[in-house]
DRENLOMAR-63671 format. One record per residue (C-alpha): residue number from 1; residue in three letters; chain; x, y, z. Coordinates in Angstrom, 1 decimal. Layout:
BEGIN
NUM,Ala,A,X,Y,Z
...
//
This chain:
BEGIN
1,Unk,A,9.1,-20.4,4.9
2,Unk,A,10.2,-23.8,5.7
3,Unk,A,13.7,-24.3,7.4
4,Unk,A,16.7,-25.8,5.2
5,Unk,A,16.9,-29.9,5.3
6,Unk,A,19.4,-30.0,7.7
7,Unk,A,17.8,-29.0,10.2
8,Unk,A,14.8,-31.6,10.1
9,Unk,A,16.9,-34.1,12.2
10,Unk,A,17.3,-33.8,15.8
11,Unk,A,20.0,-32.3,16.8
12,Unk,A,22.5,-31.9,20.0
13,Unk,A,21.6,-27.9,20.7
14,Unk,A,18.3,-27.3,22.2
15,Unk,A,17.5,-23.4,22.2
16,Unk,A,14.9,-21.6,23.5
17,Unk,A,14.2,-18.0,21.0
18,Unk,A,11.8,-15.4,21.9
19,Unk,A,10.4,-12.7,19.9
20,Unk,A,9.2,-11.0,23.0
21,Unk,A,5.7,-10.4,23.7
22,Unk,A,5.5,-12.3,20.0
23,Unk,A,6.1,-15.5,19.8
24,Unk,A,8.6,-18.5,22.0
25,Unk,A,10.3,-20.9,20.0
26,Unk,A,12.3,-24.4,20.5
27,Unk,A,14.9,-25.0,18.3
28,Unk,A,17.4,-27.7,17.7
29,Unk,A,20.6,-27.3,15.7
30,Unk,A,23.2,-30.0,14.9
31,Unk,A,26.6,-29.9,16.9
32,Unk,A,28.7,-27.2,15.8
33,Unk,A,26.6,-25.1,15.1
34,Unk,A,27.3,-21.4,14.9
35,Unk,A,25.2,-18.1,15.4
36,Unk,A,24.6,-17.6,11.7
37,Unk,A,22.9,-20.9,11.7
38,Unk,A,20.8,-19.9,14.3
39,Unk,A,19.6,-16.8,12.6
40,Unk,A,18.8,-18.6,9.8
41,Unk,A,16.7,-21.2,11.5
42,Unk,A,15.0,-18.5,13.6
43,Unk,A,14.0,-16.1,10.6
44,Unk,A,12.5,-19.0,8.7
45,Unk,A,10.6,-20.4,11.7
46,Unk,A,9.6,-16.9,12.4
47,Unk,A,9.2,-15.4,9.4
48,Unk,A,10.9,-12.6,9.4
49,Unk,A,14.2,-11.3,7.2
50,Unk,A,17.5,-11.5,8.2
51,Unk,A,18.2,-8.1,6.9
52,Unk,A,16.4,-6.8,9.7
53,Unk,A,17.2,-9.0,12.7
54,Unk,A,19.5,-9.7,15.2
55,Unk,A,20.1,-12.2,17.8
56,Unk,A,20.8,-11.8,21.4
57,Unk,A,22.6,-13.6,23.8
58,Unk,A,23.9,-12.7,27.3
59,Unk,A,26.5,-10.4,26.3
60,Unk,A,24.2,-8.6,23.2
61,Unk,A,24.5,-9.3,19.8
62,Unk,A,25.7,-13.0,18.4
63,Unk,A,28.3,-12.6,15.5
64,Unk,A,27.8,-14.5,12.6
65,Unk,A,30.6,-16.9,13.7
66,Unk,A,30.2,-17.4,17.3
67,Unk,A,30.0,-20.4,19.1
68,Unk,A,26.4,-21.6,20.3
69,Unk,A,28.2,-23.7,23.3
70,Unk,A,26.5,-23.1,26.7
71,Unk,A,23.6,-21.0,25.3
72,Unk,A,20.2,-22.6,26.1
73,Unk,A,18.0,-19.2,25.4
74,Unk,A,18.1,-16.2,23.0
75,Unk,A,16.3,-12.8,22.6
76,Unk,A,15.2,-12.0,18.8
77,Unk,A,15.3,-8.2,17.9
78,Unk,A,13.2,-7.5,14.8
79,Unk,A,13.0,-4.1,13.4
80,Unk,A,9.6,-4.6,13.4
81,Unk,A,9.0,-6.0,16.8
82,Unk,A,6.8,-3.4,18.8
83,Unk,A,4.3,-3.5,16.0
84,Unk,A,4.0,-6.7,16.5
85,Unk,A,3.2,-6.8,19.9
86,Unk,A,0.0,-4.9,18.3
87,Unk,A,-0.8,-7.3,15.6
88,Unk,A,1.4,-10.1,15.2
89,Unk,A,3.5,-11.8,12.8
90,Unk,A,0.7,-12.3,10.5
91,Unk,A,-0.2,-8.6,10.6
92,Unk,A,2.9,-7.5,10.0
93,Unk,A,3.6,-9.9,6.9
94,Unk,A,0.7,-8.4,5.1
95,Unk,A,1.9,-4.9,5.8
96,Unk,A,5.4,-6.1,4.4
97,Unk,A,3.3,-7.5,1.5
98,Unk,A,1.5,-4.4,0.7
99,Unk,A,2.2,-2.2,-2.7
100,Unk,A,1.0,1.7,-2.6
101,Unk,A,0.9,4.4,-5.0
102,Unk,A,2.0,7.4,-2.9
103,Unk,A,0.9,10.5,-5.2
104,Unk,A,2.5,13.4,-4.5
105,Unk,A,5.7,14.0,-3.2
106,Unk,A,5.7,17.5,-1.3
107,Unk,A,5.1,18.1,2.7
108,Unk,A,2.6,15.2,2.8
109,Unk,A,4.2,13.0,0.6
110,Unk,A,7.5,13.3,2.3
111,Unk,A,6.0,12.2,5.9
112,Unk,A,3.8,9.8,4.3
113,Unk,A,6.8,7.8,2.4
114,Unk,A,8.5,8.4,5.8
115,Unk,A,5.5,6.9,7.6
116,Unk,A,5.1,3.9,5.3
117,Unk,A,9.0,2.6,5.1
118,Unk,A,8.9,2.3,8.8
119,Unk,A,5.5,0.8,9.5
120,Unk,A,7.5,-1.6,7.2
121,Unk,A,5.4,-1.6,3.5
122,Unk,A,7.1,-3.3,1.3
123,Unk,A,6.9,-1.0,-1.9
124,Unk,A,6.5,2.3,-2.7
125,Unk,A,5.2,3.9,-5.9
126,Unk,A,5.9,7.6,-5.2
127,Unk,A,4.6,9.7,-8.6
128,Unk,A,5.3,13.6,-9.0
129,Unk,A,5.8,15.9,-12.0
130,Unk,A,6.9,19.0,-9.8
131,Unk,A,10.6,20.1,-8.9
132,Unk,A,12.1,21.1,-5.9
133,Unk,A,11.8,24.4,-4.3
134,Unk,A,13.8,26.6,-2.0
135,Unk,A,10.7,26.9,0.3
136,Unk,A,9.9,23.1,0.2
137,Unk,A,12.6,22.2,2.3
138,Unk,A,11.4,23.6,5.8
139,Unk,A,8.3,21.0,5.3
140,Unk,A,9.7,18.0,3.3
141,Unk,A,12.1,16.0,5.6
142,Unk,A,14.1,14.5,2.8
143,Unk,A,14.8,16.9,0.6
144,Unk,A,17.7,19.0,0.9
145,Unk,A,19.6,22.1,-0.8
146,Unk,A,21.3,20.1,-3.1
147,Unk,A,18.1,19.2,-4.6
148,Unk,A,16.3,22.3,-5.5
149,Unk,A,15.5,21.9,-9.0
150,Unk,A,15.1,18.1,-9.7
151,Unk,A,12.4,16.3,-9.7
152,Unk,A,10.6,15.7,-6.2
153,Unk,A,9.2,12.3,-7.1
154,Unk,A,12.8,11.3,-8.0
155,Unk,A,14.5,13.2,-4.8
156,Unk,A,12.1,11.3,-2.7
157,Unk,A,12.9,8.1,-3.9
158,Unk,A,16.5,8.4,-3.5
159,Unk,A,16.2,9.5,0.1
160,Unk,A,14.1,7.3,1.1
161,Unk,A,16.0,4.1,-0.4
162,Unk,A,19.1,5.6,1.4
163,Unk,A,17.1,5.2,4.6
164,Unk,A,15.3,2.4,4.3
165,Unk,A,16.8,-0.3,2.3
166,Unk,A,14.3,-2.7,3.3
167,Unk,A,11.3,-0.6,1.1
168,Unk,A,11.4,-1.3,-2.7
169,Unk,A,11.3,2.3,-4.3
170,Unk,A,10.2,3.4,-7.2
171,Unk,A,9.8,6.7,-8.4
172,Unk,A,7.7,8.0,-11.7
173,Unk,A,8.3,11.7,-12.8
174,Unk,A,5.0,12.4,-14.8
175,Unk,A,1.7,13.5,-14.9
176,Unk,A,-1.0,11.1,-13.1
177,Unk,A,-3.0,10.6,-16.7
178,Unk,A,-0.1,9.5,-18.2
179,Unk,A,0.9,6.8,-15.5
180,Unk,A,0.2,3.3,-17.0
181,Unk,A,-2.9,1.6,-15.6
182,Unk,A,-1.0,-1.1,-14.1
183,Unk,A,1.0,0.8,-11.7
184,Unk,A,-2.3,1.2,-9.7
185,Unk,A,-3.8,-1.8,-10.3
186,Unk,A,-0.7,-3.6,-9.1
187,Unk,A,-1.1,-1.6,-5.8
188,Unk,A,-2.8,-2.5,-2.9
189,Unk,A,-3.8,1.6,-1.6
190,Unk,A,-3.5,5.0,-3.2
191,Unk,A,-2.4,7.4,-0.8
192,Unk,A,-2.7,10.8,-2.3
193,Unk,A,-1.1,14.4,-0.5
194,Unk,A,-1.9,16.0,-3.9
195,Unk,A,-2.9,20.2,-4.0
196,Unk,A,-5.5,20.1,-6.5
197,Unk,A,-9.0,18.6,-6.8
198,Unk,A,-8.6,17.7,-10.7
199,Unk,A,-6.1,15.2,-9.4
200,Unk,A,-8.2,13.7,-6.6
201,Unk,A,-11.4,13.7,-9.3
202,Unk,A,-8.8,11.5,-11.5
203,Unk,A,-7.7,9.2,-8.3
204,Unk,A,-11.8,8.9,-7.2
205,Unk,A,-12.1,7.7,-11.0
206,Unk,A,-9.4,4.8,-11.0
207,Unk,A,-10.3,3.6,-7.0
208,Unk,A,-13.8,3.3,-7.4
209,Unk,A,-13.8,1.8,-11.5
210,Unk,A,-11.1,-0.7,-9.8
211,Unk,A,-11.6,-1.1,-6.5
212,Unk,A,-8.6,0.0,-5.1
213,Unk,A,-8.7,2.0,-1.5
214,Unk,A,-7.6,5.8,-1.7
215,Unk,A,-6.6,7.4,1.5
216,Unk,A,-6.9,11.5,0.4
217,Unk,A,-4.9,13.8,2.7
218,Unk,A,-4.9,17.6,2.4
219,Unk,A,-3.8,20.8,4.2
220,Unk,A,-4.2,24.5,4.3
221,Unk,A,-2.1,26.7,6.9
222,Unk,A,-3.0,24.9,10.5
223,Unk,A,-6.3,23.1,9.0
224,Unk,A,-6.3,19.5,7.6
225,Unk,A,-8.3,17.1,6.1
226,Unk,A,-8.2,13.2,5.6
227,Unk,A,-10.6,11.3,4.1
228,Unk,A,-10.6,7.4,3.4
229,Unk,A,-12.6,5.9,0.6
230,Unk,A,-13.3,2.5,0.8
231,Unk,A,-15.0,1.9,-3.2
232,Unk,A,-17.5,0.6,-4.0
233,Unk,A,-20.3,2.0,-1.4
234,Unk,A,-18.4,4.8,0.4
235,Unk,A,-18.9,8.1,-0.8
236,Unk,A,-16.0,8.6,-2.8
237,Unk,A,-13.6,12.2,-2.6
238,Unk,A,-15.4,13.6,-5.1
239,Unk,A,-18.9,13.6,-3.8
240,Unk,A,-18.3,16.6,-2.1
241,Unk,A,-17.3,18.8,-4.6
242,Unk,A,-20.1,20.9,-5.9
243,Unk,A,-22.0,19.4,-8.9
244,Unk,A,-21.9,21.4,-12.0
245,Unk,A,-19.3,23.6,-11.3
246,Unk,A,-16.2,21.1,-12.4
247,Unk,A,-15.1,23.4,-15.1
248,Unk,A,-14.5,26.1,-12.0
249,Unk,A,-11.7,23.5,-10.1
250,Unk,A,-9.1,23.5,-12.1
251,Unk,A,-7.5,26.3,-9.7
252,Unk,A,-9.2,25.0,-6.8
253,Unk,A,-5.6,24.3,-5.4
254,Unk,A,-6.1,22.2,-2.0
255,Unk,A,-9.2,20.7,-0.7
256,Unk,A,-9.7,22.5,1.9
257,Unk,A,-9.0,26.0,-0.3
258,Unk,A,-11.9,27.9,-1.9
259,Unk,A,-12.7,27.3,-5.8
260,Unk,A,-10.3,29.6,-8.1
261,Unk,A,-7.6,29.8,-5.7
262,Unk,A,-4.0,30.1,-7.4
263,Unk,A,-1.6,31.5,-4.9
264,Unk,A,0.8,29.5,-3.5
265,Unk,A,-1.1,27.3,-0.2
266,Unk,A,0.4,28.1,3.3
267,Unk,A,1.8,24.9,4.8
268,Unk,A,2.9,24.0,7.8
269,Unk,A,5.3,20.3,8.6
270,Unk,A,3.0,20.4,12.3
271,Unk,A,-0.4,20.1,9.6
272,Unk,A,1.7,18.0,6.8
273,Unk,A,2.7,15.6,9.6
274,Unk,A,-0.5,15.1,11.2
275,Unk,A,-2.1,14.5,7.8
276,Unk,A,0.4,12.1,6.9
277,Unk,A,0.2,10.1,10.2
278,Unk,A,-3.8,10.0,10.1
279,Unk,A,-3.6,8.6,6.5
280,Unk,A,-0.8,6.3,7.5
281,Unk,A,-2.3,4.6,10.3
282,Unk,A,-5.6,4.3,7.6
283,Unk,A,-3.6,1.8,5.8
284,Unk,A,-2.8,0.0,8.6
285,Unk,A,-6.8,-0.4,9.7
286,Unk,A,-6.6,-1.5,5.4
287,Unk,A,-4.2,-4.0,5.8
288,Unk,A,-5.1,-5.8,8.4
289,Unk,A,-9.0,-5.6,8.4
290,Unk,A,-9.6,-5.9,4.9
291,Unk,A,-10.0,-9.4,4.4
292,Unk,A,-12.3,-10.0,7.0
293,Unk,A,-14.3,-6.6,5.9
294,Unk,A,-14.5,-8.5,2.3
295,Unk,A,-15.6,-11.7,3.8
296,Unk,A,-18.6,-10.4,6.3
297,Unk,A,-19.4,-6.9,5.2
298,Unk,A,-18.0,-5.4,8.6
299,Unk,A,-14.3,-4.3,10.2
300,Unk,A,-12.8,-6.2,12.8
301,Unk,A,-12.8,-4.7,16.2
302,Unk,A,-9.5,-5.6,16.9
303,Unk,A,-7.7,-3.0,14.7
304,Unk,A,-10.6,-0.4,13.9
305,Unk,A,-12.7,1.0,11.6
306,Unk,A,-11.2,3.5,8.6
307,Unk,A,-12.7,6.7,8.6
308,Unk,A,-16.1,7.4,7.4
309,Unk,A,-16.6,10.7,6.3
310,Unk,A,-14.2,13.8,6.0
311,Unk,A,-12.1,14.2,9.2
312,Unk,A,-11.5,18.0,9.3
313,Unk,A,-8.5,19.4,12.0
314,Unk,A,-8.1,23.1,13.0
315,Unk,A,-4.7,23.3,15.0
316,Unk,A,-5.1,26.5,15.7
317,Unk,A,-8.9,26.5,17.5
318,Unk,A,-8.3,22.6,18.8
319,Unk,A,-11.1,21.5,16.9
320,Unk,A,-11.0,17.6,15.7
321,Unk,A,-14.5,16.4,13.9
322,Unk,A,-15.7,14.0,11.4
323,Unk,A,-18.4,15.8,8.7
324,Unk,A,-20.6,13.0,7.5
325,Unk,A,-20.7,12.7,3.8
326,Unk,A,-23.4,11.2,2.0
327,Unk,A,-23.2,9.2,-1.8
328,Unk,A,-23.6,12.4,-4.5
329,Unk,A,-26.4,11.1,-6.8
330,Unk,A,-24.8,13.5,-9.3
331,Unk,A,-21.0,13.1,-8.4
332,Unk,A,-19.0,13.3,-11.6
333,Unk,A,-17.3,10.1,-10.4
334,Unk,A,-19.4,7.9,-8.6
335,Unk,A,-23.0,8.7,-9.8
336,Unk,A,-25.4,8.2,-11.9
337,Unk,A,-23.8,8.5,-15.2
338,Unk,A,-20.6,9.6,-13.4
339,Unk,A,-16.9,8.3,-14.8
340,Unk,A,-16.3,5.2,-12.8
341,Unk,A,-20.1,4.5,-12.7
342,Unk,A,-19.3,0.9,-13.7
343,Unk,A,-17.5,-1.2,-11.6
344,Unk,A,-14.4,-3.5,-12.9
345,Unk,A,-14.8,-7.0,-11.9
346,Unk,A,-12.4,-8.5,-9.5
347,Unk,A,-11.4,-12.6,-10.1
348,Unk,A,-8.9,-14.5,-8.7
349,Unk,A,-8.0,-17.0,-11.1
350,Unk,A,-6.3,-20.8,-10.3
351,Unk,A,-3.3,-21.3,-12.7
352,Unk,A,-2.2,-24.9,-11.8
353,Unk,A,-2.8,-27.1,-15.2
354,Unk,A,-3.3,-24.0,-17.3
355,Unk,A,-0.3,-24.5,-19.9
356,Unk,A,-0.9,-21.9,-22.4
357,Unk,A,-2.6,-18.8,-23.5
358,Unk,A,-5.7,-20.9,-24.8
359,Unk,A,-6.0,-22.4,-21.5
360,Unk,A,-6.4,-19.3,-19.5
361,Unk,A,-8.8,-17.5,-22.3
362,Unk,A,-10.9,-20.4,-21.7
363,Unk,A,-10.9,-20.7,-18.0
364,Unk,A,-11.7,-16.6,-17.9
365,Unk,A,-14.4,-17.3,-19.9
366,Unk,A,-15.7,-19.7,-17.8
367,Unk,A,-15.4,-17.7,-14.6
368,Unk,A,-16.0,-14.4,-16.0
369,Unk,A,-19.1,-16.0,-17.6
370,Unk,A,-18.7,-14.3,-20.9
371,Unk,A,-20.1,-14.7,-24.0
372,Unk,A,-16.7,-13.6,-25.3
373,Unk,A,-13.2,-12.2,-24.2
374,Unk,A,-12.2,-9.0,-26.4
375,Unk,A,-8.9,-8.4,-24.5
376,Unk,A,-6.4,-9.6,-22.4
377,Unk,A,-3.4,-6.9,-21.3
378,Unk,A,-0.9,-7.7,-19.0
379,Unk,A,-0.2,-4.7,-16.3
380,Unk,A,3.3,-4.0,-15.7
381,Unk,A,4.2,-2.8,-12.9
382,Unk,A,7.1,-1.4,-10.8
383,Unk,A,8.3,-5.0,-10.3
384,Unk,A,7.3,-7.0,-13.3
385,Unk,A,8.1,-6.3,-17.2
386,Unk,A,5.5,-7.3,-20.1
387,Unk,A,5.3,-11.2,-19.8
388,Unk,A,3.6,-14.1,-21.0
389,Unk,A,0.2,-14.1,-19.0
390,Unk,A,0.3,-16.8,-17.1
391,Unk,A,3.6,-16.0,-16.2
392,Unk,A,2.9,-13.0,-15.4
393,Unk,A,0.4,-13.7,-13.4
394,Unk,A,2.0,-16.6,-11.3
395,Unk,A,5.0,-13.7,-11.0
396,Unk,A,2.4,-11.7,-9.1
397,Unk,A,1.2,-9.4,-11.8
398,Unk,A,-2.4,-8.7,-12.7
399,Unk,A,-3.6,-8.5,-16.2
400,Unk,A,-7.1,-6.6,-17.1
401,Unk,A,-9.6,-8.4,-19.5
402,Unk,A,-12.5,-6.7,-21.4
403,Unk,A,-15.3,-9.0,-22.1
404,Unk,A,-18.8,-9.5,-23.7
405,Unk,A,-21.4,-10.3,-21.5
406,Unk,A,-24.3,-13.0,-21.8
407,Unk,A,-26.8,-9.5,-21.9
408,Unk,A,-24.5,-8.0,-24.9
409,Unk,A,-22.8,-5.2,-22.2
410,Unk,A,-19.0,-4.8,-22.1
411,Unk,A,-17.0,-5.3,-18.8
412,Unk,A,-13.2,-5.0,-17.3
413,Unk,A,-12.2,-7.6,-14.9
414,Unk,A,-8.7,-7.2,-12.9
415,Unk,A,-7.3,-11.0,-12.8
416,Unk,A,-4.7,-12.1,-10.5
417,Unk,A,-3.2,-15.6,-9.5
418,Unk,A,-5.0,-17.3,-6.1
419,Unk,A,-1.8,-17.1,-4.3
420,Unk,A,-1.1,-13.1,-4.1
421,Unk,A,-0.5,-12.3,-0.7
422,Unk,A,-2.3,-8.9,-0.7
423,Unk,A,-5.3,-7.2,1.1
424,Unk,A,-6.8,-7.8,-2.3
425,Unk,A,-5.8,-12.3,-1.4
426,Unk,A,-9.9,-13.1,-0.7
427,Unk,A,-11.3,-11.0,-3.3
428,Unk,A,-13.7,-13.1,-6.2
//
């Protein structure tokens, strides 16, 4: 962000502002200055929102109106500050940036969309089609008595945007095969809490056919399970589940529950948390090593590594281990014939000089090297509305083309302006 005109001169006010253990900055305001003006200067040298910083002096806080005379140094508190001491400004900008789909909005999904506002993600997509219970609320922190009855996804939603302001909210009260393509593909991560494999078979499908990271979280009693799936290569959630015997899981229930289960799944908040904090701090390792993962085929050391295989918890026995999982050759979703077998292309796509529809069929055309484009669809999602293509694109939106390849063979491709600030910003 670049700082306002008026403050390209030099001016009579030299002040020193630290973001501690982040960043020190000089600063020169004109004479007369007050602390709003400071603030203003700081967060767009910095980086940061206003919203969600204060400046320091000597005696605490600076009103908006107070004088600057006599101050040479100030402290900047960002709500966001301790993380980054971890990972910096940049780091934190891309987790501001990020979009999820958090499916599910029970124990897990409760701690999750608590998790996920105050690591500071930008937006939430929180999807559920069940209601509120009497015996939800001892494990779901936001929901309270008063909401027994509505809709979880929605209760969630409201909560959460009373309690963090600074997280765009959005909440969808349906099924998961009835959620419009273009919620997911306009998000960054799936984090799923969901209590029945038919639903994590679906979620395998759309990560892997798109390319969009899935962070899987379940629990039974004291016992939990996370699992990241980083698509294409990784074995995806639903390798695991036994081949042939599909038709048998619509009442498996939890995935860490046996096949045909369909009582009601003990549930603890000590298991929901843990499962929710694992998963959450998967995102992170997402956000921030992503790009560089893209680029050279390996994680940074810096942040870590997401999981690789299943990581299976009993609280009860103190046991904590990773079961390897290998690529099922005959996985319903990732195999050899399976649902998502083919992959949708990813392209990145330069709109500067393109002026109308015409413009960008061709320029696909040329990138995608098709022999021809069948269809181009805009994908709303929980910030955009239907819109011209380009603009929607340039407004941040992706769009999803189906093509004719030079061989005859029909492809998707997920397209999305250059400039997207998003884990997905280096993909091509």
């Amino acid at each position: 962000m670049r700082p306002d005109s008026k403050w390209d001169r030099v001016g009579e006010l030299k002040i020193r502002a630290r973001l501690p253990s982040v960043e020190e900055i000089e600063l020169e305001l004109a004479e007369g200055s007050r602390a709003s003006d400071l603030k203003s200067l700081v967060c767009g040298r910095l980086g940061i929102e206003p919203e969600a910083t204060e400046i320091l002096g000597p005696r605490g806080a600076l009103a908006e109106g107070d004088s600057l005379e006599g101050l040479d140094s100030v402290v900047v508190d960002y709500l966001w500050a301790r993380q980054m001491m971890l990972w910096g400004r940049e780091g934190q900008s891309r987790i501001r940036n990020l979009r999820v789909v958090v499916a599910g909005a029970g124990a897990i999904g409760n701690e999750l969309a608590k998790n996920l506002a105050m690591l500071g993600v930008g937006e939430q997509v929180i999807i559920d089609y069940d209601r509120v219970e009497e015996s939800n609320l001892n494990r779901a922190i936001f929901f309270r008595e008063e909401d027994i009855g509505r809709n979880k996804a929605e209760a969630l939603a409201e909560r959460l945007k009373e309690a963090f302001p600074l997280t765009r909210t959005l909440a969808i009260n349906d099924r998961l095969e009835a959620i419009p393509l273009g919620i997911f593909l306009n998000s960054d991560a799936i984090l799923s809490g969901l209590d029945n494999a038919i639903s994590r078979i679906y979620l395998s499908q759309i990560s892997r056919k798109y390319l969009i990271p899935l962070i899987d979280g379940g629990i039974i009693g004291s016992q939990v399970r996370v699992q990241t799936y980083i698509p294409p290569d990784s074995p995806c959630p639903a390798c695991a589940l036994p081949p042939g015997n599909y038709k048998d899981l619509a009442g498996l229930r939890n995935p860490c529950a046996p096949a045909g289960e369909e009582a009601k799944i003990p549930s603890l908040p000590t298991s929901a948390s843990l499962a929710a904090s694992i998963q959450a701090q998967e995102l992170v390792k997402i956000a921030l090593g992503y790009e560089e993962f893209l680029g050279s085929g390996s994680w940074p050391k810096a942040h870590g590594k997401p999981l690789e295989g299943v990581l299976i918890v009993d609280l009860d026995h103190n046991r904590y281990s990773v079961m390897d999982l290998k690529r099922n050759e005959r996985c319903l979703v990732c195999g050899k014939g399976g649902l998502a077998e083919k992959v949708a292309r990813r392209l990145k796509i330069a709109l500067k000089g393109l002026k109308g529809i015409w413009d960008l069929e061709a320029a696909l055309k040329s990138e995608l090297d098709a022999e021809e484009l069948i269809r181009l669809e805009t994908l709303p999602s929980s910030a955009w509305g239907s819109l011209d293509p380009i603009e929607h694109l340039r407004s941040g939106g992706k769009a999803l083309a189906i093509f004719k390849n030079r061989a005859g063979d029909y492809e998707e491709a997920v397209i999305e302006s250059e400039w997207r600030d998003g884990i997905h910003a280096k993909l091509s």
